[in-house]
C-alpha positions in Angstrom: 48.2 246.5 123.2 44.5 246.6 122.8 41.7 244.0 123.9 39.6 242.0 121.5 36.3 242.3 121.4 35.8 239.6 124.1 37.7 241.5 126.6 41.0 239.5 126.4 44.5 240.6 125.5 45.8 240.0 122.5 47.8 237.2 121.1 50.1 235.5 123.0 53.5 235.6 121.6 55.7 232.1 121.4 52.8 229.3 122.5 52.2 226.3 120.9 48.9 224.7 121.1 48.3 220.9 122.1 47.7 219.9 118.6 51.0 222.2 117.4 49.8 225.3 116.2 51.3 228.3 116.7 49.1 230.6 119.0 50.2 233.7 116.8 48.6 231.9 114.1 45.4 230.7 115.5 44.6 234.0 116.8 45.6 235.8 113.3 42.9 233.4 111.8 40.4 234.2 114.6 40.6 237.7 114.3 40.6 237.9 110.2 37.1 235.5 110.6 35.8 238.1 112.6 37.0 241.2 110.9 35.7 239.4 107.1 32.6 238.4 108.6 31.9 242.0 109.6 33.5 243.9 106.6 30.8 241.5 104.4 27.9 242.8 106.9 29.2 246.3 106.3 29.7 246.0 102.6 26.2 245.3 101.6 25.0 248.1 104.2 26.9 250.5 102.2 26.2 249.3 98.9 22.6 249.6 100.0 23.3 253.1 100.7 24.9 253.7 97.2 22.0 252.5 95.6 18.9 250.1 97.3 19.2 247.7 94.3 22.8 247.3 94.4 24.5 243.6 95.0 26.9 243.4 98.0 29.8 242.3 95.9 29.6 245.4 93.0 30.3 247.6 96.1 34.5 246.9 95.6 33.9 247.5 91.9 32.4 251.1 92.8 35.5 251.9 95.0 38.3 250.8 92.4 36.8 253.0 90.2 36.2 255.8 92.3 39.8 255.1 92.9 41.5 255.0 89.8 39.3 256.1 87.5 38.6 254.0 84.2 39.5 250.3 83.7 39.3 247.7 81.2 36.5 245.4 82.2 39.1 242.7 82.4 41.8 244.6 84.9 38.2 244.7 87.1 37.8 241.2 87.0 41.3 240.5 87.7 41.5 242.8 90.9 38.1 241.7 92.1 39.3 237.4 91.5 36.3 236.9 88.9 35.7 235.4 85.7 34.4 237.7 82.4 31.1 236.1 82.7 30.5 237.4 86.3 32.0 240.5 85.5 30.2 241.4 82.6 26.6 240.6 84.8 28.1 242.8 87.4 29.3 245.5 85.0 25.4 245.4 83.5 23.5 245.7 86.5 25.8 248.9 87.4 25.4 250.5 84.2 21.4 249.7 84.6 21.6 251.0 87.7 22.9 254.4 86.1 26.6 254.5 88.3 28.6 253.4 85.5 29.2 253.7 82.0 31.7 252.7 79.0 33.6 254.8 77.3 35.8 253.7 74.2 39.7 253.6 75.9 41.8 256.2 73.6 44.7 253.9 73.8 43.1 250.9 71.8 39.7 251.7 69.6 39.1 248.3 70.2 38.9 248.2 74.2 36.3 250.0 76.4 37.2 251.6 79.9 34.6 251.6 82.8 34.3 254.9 84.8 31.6 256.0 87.1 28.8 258.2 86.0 28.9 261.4 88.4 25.9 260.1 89.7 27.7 257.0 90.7 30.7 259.5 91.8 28.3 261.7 94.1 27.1 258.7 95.5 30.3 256.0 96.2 31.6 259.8 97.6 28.8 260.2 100.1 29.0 256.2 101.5 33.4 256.3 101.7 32.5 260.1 103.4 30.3 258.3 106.1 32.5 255.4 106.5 35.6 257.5 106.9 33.7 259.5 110.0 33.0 256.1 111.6 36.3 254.7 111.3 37.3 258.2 112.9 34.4 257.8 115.3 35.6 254.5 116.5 38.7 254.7 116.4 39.2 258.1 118.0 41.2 256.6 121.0 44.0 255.2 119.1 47.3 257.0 118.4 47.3 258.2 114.8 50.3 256.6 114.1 48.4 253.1 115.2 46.3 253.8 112.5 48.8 254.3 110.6 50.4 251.0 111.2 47.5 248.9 110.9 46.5 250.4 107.8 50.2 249.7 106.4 50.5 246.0 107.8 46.9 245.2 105.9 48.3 246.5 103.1 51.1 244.2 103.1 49.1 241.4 103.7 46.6 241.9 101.1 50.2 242.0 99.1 50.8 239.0 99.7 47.4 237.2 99.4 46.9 238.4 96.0 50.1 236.1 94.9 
């Protein structure tokens, strides 16, 4: 079991607080406060890093595409849980920025696919590269299959907030 940043074990398995909240519960909402409030602190540091000009929130957009290579503007916006409107000001800035750019889609003449220019690739490569080594850095004491296991339970739970 490890500690929480305080020093504490945690979680405390079967407890009900005073007011009737499960202490499984509590702490699973004090830890994923904690972990958001630090993955937004970290997101706009390495979407400075990708470019100096680049908004906090276009930093996801980078990575999905990095990821799976082109996508409709509207797949985007539907991942990312935003409207066309803020989309399409996102997807401008990046393309002014030079890390993106449209391309007709070859299955419908009619729709256009998003990739990443290479200098967006080289870039959004060099920031994940970094971020990877830290994650390795800091958590070099942990059993691999830990890892493993926390990065399959987040999985599952980002499965089941996106429903």
């Amino acid at each position: 079991m490890h500690e929480d940043g305080n020093g504490g074990a945690q979680g405390v398995v079967g407890q009900v607080t005073p007011s009737g909240a499960d202490q499984e519960f509590l702490s699973l909402e004090r830890e994923l406060t904690v972990l958001l409030r630090r993955a937004r602190a970290n997101q706009g540091e390495m979407a400075r890093e990708v470019h100096p000009d680049l908004e906090s929130s276009a930093y996801g957009l980078l990575i999905r595409l990095d990821e799976l290579g082109g996508q409709r503007a509207t797949a985007l916006a539907a991942y990312i849980g935003v409207g066309k409107a803020t989309m399409s000001r996102q997807l401008r800035a990046l393309e002014e920025l030079g890390l993106i750019a449209r391309e007709p889609d070859p299955a419908d003449g009619r729709a256009w696919l998003v990739t990443l220019t290479e200098e967006g690739r080289r870039r959004v490569g060099t920031v994940r590269e970094a971020r990877r080594a830290r994650y390795v850095r800091q958590l070099a004491h942990w059993d691999r299959s830990e890892v493993a296991e926390l990065a399959r339970l987040l999985h599952e739970l980002n499965g089941v907030m996106a429903k």
